[in-house]
PAMI-23380 format. One record per residue: residue number from 1; residue in three letters; x, y, z of N, C-alpha, C in turn. Coordinates in steps of 0.2 Angstrom, whole numbers, plus 5000, padded with zeros to 4 digits. Each point is the difference from the previous one (the first is absolute). Layout:
N
@nr->NUM; rest->ALA; nxx->X; nyy->Y; nzz->Z; caxx->X; cayy->Y; cazz->Z; cxx->X; cyy->Y; czz->Z
...
//
This chain:
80
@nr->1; rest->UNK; nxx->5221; nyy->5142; nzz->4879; caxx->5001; cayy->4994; cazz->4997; cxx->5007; cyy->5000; czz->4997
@nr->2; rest->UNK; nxx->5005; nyy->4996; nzz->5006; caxx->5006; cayy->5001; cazz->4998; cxx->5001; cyy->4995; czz->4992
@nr->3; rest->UNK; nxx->5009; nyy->5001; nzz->4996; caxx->5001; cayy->4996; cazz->4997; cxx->5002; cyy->4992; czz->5001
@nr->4; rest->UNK; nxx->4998; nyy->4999; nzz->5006; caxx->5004; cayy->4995; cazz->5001; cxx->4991; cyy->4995; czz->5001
@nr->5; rest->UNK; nxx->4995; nyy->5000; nzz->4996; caxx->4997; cayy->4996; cazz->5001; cxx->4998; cyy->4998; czz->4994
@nr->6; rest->UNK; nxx->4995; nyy->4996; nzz->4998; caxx->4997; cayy->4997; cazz->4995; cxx->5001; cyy->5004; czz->4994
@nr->7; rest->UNK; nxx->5002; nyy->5001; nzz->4993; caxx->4999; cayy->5005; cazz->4996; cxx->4993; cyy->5000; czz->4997
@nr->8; rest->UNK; nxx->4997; nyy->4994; nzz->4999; caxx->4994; cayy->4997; cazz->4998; cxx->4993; cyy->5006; czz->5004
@nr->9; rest->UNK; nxx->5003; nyy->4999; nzz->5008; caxx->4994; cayy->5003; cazz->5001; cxx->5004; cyy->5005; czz->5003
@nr->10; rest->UNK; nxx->5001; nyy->5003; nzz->4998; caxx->5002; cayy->5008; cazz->5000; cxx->4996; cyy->5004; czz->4996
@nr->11; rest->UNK; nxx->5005; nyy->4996; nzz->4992; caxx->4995; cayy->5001; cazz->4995; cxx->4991; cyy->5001; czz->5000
@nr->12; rest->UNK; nxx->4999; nyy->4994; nzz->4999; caxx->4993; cayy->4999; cazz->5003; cxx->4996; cyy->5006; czz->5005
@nr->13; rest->UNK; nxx->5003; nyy->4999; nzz->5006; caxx->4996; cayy->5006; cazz->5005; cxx->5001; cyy->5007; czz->4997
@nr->14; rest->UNK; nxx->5004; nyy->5002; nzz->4997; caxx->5000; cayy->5008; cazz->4997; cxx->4995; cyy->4998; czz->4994
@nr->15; rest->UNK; nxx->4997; nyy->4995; nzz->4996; caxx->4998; cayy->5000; cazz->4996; cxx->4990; cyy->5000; czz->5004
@nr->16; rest->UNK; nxx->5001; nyy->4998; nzz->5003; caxx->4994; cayy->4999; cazz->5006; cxx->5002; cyy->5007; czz->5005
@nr->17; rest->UNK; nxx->5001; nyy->5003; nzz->5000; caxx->4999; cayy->5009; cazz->5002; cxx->4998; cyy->5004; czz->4993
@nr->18; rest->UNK; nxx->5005; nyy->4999; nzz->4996; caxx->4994; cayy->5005; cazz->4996; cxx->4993; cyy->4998; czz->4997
@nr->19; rest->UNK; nxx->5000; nyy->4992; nzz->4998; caxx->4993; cayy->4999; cazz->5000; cxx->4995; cyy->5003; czz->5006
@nr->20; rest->UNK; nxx->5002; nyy->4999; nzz->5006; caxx->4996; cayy->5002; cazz->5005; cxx->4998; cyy->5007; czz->5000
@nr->21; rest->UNK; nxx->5007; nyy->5005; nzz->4998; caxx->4995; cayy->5007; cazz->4999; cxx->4995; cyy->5001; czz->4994
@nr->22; rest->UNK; nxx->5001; nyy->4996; nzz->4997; caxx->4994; cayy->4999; cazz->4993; cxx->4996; cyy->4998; czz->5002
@nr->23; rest->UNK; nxx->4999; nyy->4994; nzz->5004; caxx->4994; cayy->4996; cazz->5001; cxx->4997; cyy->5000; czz->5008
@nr->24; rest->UNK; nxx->5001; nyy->5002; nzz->5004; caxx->4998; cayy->5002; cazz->5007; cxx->5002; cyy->5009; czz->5001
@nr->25; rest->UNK; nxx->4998; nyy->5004; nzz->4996; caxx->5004; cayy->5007; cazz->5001; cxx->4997; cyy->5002; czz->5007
@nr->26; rest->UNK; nxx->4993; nyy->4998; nzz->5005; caxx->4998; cayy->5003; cazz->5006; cxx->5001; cyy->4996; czz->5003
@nr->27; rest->UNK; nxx->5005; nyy->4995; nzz->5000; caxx->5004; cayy->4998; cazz->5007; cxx->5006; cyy->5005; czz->5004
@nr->28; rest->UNK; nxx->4999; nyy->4996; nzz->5006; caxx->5005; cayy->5005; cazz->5002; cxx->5009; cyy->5000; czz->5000
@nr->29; rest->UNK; nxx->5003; nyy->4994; nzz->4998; caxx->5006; cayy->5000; cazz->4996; cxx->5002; cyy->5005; czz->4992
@nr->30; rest->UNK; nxx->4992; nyy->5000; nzz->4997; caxx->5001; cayy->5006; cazz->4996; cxx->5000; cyy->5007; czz->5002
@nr->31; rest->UNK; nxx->4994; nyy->5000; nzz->5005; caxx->5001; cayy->5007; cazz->5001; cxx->5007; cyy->5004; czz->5003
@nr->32; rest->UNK; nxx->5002; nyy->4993; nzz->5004; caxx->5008; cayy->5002; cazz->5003; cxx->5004; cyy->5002; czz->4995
@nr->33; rest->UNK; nxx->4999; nyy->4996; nzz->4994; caxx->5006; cayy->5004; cazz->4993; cxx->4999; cyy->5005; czz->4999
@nr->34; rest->UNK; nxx->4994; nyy->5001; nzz->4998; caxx->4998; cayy->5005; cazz->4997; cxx->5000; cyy->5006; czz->5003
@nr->35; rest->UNK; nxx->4999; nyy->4999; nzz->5007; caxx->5001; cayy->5006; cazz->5005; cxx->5009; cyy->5003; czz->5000
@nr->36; rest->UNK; nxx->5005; nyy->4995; nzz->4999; caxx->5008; cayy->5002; cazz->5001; cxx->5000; cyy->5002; czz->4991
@nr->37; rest->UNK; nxx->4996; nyy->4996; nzz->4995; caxx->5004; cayy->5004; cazz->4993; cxx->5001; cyy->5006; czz->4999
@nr->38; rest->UNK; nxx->4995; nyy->5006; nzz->5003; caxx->5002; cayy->5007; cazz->4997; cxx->5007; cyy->5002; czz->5003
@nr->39; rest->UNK; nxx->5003; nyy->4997; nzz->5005; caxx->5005; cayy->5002; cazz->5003; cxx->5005; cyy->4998; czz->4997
@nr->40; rest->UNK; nxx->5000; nyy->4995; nzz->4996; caxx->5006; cayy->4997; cazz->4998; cxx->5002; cyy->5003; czz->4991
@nr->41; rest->UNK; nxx->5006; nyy->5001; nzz->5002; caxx->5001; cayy->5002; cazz->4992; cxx->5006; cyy->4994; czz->4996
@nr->42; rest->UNK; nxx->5002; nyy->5000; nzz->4993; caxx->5004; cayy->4994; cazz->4999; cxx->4996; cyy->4993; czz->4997
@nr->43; rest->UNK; nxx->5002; nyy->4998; nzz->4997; caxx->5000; cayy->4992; cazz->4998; cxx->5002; cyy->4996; czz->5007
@nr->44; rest->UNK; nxx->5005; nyy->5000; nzz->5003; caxx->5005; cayy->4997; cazz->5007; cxx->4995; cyy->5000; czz->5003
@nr->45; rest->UNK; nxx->4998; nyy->5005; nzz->5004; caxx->4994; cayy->5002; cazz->5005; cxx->4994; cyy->4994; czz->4997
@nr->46; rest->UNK; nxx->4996; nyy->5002; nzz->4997; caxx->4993; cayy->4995; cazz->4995; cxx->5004; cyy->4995; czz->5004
@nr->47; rest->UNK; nxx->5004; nyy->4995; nzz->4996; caxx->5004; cayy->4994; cazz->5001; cxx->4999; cyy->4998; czz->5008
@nr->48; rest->UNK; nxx->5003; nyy->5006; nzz->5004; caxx->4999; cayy->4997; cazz->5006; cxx->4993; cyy->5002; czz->5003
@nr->49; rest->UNK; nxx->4997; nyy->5002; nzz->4999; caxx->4993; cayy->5001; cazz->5001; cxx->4995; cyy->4993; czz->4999
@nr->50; rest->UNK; nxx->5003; nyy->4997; nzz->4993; caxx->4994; cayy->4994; cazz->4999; cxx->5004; cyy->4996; czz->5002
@nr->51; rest->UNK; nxx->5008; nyy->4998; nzz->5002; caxx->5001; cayy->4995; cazz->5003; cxx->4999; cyy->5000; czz->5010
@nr->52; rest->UNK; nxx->4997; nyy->5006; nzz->5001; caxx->4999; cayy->5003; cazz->5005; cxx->4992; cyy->4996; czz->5003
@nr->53; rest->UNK; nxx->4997; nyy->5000; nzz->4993; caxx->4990; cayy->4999; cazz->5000; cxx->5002; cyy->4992; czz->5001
@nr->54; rest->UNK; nxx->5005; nyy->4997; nzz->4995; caxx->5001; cayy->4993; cazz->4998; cxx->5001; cyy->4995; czz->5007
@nr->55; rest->UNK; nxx->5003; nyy->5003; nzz->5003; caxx->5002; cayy->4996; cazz->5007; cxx->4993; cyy->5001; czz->5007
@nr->56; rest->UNK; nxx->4996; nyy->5007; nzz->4999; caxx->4997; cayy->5000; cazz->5003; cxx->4993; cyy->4996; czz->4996
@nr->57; rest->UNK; nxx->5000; nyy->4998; nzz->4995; caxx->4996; cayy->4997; cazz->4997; cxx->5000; cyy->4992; czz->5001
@nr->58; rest->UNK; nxx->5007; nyy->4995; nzz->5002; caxx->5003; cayy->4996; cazz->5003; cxx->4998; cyy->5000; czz->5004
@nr->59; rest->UNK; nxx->5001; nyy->5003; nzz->5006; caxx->4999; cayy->4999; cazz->5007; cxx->4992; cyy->5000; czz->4999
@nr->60; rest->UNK; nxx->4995; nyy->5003; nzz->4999; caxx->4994; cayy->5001; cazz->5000; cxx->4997; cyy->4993; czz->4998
@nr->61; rest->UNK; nxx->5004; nyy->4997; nzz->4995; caxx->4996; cayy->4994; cazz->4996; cxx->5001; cyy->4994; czz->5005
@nr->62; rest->UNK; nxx->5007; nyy->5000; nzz->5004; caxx->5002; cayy->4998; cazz->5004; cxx->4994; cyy->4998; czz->5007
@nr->63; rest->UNK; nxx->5000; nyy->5005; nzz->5001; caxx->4994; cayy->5001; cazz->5005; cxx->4993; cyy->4996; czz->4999
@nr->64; rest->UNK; nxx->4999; nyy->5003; nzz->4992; caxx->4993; cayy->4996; cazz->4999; cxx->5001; cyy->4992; czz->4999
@nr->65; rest->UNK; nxx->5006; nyy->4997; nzz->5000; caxx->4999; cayy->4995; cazz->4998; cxx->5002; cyy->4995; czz->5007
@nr->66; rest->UNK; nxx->5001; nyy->5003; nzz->5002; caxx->5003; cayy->4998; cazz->5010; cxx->4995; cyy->5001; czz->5004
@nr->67; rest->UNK; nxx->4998; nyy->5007; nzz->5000; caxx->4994; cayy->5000; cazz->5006; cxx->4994; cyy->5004; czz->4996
@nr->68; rest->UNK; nxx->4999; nyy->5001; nzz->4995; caxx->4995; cayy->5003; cazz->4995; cxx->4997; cyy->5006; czz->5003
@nr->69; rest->UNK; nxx->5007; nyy->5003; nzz->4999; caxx->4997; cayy->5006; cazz->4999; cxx->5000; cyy->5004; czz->4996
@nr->70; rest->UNK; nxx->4994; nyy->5002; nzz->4997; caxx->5000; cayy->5004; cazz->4992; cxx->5003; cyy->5007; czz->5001
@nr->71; rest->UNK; nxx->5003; nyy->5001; nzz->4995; caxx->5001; cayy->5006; cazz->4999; cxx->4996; cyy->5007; czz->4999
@nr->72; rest->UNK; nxx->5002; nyy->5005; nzz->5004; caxx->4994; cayy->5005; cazz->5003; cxx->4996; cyy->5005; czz->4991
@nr->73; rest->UNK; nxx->4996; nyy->4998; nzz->4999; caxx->4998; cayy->5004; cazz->4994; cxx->5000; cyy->4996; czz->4994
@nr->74; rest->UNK; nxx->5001; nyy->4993; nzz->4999; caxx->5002; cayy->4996; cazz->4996; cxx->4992; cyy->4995; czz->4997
@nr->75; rest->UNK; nxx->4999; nyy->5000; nzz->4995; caxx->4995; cayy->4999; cazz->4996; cxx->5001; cyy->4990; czz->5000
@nr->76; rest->UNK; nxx->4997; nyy->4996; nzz->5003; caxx->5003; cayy->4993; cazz->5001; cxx->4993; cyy->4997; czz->4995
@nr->77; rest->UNK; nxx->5003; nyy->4994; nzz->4998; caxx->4994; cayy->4997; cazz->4995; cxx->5000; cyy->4993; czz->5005
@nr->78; rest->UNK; nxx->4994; nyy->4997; nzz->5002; caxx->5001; cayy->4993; cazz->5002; cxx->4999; cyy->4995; czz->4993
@nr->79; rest->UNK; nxx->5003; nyy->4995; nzz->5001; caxx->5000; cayy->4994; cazz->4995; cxx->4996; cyy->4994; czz->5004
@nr->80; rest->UNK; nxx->4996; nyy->4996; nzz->4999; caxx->4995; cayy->4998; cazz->5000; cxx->5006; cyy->4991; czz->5000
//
């Protein structure tokens, strides 16, 4: 997520990554963080790690919303 794009949803999508690892933790975008953190040391590293979750989180939402495909492991509610 370069800085030449929306700052609004830059903001926004890192804030929609770490809600994700709190609130979906057995999808498989979680388990990808959670599998590279103990390797990372640093505040810098983290940073790039959830702005790392945040764009594959994009692409992913992206998908459900284009050719609906859900996210592998992801807890989905239907709305009536």
């Amino acid at each position: 997520m370069s800085k030449a794009g929306n700052p609004r949803l830059r903001k926004t999508m890192l804030r929609v990554a770490w809600l994700w690892l709190i609130h979906q933790p057995q999808s498989a975008p979680a388990r990808w963080y959670r599998q590279r953190l103990p390797g990372m040391s640093g505040k810098a590293a983290r940073k790039r790690l959830i702005v790392a979750l945040a764009r594959k989180l994009f692409v992913a939402l992206w998908k459900l919303t284009r050719a609906g495909i859900v996210i592998e492991g992801a807890a989905m509610k239907t709305f009536a």
